[in-house]
C-alpha positions as CSV (number, residue, x, y, z in Angstrom):
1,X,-34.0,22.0,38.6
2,X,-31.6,19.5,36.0
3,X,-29.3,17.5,37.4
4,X,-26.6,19.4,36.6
5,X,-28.0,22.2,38.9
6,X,-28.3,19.4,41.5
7,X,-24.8,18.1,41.5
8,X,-23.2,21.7,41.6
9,X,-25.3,22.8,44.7
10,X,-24.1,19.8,46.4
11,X,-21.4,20.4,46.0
12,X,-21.5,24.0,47.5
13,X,-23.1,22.8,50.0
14,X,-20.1,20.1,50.6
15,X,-17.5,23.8,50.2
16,X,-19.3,26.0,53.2
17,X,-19.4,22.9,55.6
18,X,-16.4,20.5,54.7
19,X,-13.7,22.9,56.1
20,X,-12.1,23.3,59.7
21,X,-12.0,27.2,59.4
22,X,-13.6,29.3,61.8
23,X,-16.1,32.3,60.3
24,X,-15.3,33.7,63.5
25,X,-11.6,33.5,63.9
26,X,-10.9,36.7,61.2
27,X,-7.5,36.5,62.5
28,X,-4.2,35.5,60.6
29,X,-4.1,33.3,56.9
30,X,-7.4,30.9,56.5
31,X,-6.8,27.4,56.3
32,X,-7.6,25.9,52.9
33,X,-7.5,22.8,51.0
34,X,-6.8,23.1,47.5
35,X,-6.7,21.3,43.6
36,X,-4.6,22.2,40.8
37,X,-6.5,22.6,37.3
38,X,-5.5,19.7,35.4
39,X,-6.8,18.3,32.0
40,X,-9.1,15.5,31.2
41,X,-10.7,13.7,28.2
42,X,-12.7,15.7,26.4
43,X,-15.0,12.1,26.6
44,X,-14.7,9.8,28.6
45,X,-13.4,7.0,26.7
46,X,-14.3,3.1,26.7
47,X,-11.5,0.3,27.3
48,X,-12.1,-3.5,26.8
49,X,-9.7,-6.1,26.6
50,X,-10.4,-9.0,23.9
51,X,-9.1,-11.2,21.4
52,X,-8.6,-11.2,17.8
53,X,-10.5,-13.4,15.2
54,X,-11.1,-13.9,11.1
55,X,-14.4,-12.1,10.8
56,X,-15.8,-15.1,9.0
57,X,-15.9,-18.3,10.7
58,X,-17.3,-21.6,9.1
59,X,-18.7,-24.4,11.1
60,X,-17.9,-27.4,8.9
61,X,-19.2,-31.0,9.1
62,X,-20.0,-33.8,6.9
63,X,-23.8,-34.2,5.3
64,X,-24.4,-37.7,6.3
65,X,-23.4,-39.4,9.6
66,X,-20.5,-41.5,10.0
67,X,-17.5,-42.7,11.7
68,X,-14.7,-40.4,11.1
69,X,-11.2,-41.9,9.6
70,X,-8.9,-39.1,9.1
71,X,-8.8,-35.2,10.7
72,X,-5.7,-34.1,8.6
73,X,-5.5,-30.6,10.4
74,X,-4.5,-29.0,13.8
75,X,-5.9,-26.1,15.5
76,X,-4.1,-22.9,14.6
77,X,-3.5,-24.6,11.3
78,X,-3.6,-22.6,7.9
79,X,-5.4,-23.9,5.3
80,X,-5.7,-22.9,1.1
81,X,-9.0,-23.5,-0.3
82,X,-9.9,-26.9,-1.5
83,X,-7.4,-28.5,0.9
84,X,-8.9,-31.8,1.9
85,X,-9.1,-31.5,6.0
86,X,-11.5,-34.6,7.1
87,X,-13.0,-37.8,5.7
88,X,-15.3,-40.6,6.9
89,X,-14.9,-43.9,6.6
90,X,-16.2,-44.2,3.1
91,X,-17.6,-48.2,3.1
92,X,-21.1,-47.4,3.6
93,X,-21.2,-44.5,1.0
94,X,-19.2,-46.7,-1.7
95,X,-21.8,-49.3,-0.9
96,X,-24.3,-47.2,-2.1
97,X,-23.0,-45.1,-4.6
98,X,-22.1,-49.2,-6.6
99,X,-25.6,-49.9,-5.9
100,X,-27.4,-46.2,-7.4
101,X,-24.7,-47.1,-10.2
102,X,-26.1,-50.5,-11.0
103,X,-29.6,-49.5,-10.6
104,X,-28.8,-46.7,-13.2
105,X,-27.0,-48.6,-15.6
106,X,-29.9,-51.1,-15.3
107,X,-32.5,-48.9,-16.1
108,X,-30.4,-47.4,-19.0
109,X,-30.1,-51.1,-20.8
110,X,-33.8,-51.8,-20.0
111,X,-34.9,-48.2,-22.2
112,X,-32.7,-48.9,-25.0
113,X,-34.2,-52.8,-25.5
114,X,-37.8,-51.3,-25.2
115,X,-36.9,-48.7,-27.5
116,X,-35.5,-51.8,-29.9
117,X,-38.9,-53.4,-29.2
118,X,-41.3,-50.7,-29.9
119,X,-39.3,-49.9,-33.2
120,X,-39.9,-53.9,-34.1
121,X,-43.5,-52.9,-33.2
122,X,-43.6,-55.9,-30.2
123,X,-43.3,-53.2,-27.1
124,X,-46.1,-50.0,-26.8
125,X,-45.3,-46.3,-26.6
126,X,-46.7,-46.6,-23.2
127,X,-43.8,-49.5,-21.8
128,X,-41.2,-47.2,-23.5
129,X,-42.2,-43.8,-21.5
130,X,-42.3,-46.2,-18.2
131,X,-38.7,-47.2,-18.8
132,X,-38.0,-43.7,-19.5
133,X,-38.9,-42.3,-16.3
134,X,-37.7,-45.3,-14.4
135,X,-34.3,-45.0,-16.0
136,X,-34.7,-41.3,-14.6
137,X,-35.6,-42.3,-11.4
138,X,-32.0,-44.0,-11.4
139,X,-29.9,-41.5,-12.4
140,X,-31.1,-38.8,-9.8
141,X,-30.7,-41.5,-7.3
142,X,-27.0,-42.3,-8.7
143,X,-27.1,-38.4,-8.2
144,X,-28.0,-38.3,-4.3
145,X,-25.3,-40.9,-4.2
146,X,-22.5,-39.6,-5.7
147,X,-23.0,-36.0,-3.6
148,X,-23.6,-37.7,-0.5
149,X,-20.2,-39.3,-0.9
150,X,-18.5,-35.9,-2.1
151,X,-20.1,-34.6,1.3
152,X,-18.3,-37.2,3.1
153,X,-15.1,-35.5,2.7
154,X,-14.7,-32.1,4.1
155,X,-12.9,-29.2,1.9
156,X,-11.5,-25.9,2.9
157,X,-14.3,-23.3,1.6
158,X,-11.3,-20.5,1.5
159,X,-8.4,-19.3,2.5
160,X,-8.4,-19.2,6.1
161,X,-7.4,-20.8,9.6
162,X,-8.3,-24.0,11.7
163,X,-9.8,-22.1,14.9
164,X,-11.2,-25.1,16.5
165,X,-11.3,-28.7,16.0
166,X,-13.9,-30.4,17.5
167,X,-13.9,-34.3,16.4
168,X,-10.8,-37.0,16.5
169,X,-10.3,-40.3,14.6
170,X,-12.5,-43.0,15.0
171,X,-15.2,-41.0,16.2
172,X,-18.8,-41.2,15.4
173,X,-20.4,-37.8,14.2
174,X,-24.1,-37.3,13.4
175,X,-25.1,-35.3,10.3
176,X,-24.3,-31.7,9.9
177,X,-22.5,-32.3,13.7
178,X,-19.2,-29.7,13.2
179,X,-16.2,-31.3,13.1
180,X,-14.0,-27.8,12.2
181,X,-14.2,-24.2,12.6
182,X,-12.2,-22.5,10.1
183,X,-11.8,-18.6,10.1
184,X,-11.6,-17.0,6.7
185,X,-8.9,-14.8,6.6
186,X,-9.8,-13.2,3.2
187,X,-13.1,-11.5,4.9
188,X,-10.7,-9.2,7.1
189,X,-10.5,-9.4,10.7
190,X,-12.3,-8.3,14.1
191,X,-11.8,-7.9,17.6
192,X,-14.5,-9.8,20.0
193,X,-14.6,-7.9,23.5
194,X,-17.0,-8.2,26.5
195,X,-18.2,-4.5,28.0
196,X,-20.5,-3.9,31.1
197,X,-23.8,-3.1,31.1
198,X,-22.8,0.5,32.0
199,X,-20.7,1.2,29.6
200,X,-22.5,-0.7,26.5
201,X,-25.4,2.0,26.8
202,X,-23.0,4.3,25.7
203,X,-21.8,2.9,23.1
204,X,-23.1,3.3,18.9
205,X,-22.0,1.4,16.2
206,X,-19.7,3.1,13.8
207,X,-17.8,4.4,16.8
208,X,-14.0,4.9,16.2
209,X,-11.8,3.1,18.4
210,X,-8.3,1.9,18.6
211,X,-6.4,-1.4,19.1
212,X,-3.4,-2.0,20.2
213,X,-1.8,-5.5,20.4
214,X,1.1,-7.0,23.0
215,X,2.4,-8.9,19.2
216,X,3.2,-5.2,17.7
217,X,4.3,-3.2,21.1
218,X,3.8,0.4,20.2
219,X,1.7,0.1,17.3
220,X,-2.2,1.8,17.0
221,X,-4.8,0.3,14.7
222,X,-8.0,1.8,13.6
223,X,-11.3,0.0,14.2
224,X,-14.5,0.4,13.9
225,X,-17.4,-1.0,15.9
226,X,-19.5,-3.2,13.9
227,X,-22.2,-5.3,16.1
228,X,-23.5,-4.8,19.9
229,X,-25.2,-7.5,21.5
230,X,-29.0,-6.8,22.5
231,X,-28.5,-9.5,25.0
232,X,-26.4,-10.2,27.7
233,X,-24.2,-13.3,28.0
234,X,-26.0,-15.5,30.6
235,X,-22.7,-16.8,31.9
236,X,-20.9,-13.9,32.2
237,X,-23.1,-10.7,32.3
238,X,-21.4,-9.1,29.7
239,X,-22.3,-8.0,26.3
240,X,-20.1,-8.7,23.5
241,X,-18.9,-6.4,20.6
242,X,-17.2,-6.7,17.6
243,X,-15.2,-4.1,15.7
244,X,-13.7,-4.4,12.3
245,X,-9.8,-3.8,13.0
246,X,-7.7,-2.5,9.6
247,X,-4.1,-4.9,10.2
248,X,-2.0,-2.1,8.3
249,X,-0.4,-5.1,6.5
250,X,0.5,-6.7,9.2
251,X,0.3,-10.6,9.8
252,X,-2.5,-11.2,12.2
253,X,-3.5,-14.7,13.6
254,X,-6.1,-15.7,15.4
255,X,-6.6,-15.0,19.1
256,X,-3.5,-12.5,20.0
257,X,-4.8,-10.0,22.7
258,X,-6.3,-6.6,21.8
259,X,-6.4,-3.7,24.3
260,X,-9.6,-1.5,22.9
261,X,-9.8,2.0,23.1
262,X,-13.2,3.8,22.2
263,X,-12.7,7.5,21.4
264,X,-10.2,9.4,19.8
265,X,-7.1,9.2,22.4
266,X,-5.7,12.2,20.3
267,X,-8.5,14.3,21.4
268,X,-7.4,18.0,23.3
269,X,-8.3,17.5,27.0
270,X,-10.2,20.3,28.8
271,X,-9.3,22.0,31.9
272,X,-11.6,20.6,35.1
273,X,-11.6,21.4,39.0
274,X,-13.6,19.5,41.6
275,X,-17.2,20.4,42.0
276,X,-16.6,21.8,45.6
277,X,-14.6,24.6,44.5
278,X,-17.0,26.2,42.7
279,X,-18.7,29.3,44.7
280,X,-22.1,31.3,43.6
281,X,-22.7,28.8,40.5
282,X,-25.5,30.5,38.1
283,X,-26.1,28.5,35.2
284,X,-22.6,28.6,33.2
285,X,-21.4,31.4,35.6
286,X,-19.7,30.5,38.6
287,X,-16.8,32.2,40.9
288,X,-13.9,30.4,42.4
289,X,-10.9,31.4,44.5
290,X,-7.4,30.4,43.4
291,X,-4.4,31.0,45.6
292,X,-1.8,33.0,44.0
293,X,2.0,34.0,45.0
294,X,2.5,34.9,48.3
295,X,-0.5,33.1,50.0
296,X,-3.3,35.2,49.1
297,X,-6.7,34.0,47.5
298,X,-8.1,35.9,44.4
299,X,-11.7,36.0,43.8
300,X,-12.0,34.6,39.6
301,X,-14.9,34.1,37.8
302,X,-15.4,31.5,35.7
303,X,-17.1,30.0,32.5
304,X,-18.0,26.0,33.3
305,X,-19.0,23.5,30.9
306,X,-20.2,19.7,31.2
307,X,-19.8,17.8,34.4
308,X,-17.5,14.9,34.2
309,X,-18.2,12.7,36.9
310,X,-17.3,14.3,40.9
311,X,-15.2,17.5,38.5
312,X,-16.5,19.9,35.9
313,X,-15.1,21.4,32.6
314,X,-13.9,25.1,32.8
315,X,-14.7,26.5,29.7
316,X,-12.5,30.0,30.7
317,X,-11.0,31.9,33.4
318,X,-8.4,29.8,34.7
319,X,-5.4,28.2,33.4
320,X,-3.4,24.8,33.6
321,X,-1.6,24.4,37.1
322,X,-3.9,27.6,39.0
323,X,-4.8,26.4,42.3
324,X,-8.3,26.8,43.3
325,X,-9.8,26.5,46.6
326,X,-11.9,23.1,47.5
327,X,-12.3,23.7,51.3
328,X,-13.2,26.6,53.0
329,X,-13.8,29.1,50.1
330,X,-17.0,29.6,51.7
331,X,-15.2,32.0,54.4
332,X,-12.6,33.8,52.3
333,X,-12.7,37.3,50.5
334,X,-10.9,38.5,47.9
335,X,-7.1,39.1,48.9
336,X,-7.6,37.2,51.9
337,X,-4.5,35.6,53.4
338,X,-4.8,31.5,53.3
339,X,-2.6,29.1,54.6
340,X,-2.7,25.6,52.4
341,X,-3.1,22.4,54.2
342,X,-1.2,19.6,53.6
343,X,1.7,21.1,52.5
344,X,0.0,21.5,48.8
């Protein structure tokens, strides 16, 4: 027996015992509870709430360590590529790019005097190839140099927008430490949200979703889900996902709130009733009784389909707005008078 089986004979069960009629009375209209067939999701859709990002971030930081002497940008800033957004104090670098430079320069006089020598016949072919390689020596150390001191300046890679700043003034900053995020808003954008661990089992990537954003009240965008986390967060519990949002040529900026949507909210519902109304359930085949005009309960069989949580799909033989039976079908026959509780 599946679980499907299982759930519907529960919930038979919960019909012939969960009502306050009397089998015995078989006098005047039964006393019934009843549910009006309504419409539901076709799936049960997935909602997150999360924030919007550049879908590529940079962690930028100098290549040597230093004391920092100017952070020329803001967070939230926008930045064009090769802007110049931090620089270290430069002292120590100059030092040493004036000291490869000498060295070089050095070891470029000393090869052109032994080349003057062995032409004169006073220096060997040997002494010449030693100034040679020392004078190459030199220039790749002029070469180390002169990058680490273009490193100690710190260039927007792209197009983009300051998302964090991590360093101020004056500060001292270890090699590679980051100093800026910058998002690069030519790589498109995403959505970051946090789902349960319920609901991220259901979830695939590819899925269709939609966005909507408190900036642009009333307006859908189309998504995609792009990564799942195989992990959860440790502080949180939650695993994050990230879906690739189309901005329809709108102007987007970093962190404005997105309500997520996964499933097609355009989707045809399907008609469902609760579990308990259904009577002498046989596979697909089950019987309920819906109350018609003037009080009296028709026997109806119906088609059912997948079961949606505590309700199940009816695939055919009822329509939009019939009221079926949920307590005490179990004592009725067809035509029966019934008198509905609760005023419904």
């Amino acid at each position: 027996m599946n679980i499907r089986t299982l759930a519907v004979a529960a919930a038979l069960a919960l019909a012939a015992c969960g009502n306050g009629a009397d089998p015995a009375a078989g006098k005047g209209a039964t006393p019934v509870r009843v549910a009006t067939v309504e419409t539901a999701p076709a799936a049960e859709s997935l909602r997150a709430i999360g924030t919007l990002a550049p879908a590529d971030e940079v962690r930028l930081g100098f290549k040597g360590g230093g004391v920092v002497r100017t952070v020329r940008v803001a967070q939230g800033d926008r930045v064009r590529r090769g802007q110049l957004l931090a620089t270290l104090a430069d002292d120590e670098v100059a030092a040493a790019v004036a000291q490869a430079q000498a060295v070089a320069d050095k070891a470029a006089r000393d090869l052109a005097r032994g080349r003057a020598l062995l032409a004169d016949e006073v220096a060997t072919r040997e002494q010449v190839e030693d100034l040679e390689t020392a004078r190459s020596i030199a220039n790749a150390a002029l070469g180390s140099a002169l990058f680490n001191a273009r490193h100690a300046r710190i260039e927007a890679p792209a197009d983009g927008v300051v998302l964090r700043r991590l360093v101020e003034p004056d500060e001292l900053v270890g090699p590679g430490q980051p100093v800026l995020v910058v998002g690069n808003t030519g790589g498109g954008w995403i959505v970051r949200a946090a789902l349960t661990d319920r609901d991220v089992v259901r979830l695939q990537t590819g899925s269709a979703a939609v966005v909507t954003l408190d900036a642009y009240p009333g307006k859908r965008f189309a998504a995609i889900v792009t990564e799942i986390a195989a992990a959860a967060d440790p502080q949180t519990g939650t695993y994050e996902m990230e879906l690739a949002i189309d901005p329809q040529g709108e102007r987007f900026v970093q962190g404005l709130v997105a309500k997520v949507v996964i499933g097609d909210p355009n989707a045809p519902g399907v008609a469902v009733v609760p579990l308990t109304a259904l009577l002498e359930a046989d596979g697909r085949a089950a019987v309920v009784f819906v109350v018609a005009d003037g009080g009296v309960a028709r026997r109806v069989a119906v088609q059912t389909g997948r079961l949606l949580g505590e309700r199940i799909e009816v695939v055919a033989g009822l329509s939009l707005g019939d009221r079926v039976v949920t307590e005490g079908a179990a004592w009725l026959n067809d035509d029966d008078a019934v008198r509905v509780l609760d005023g419904r």
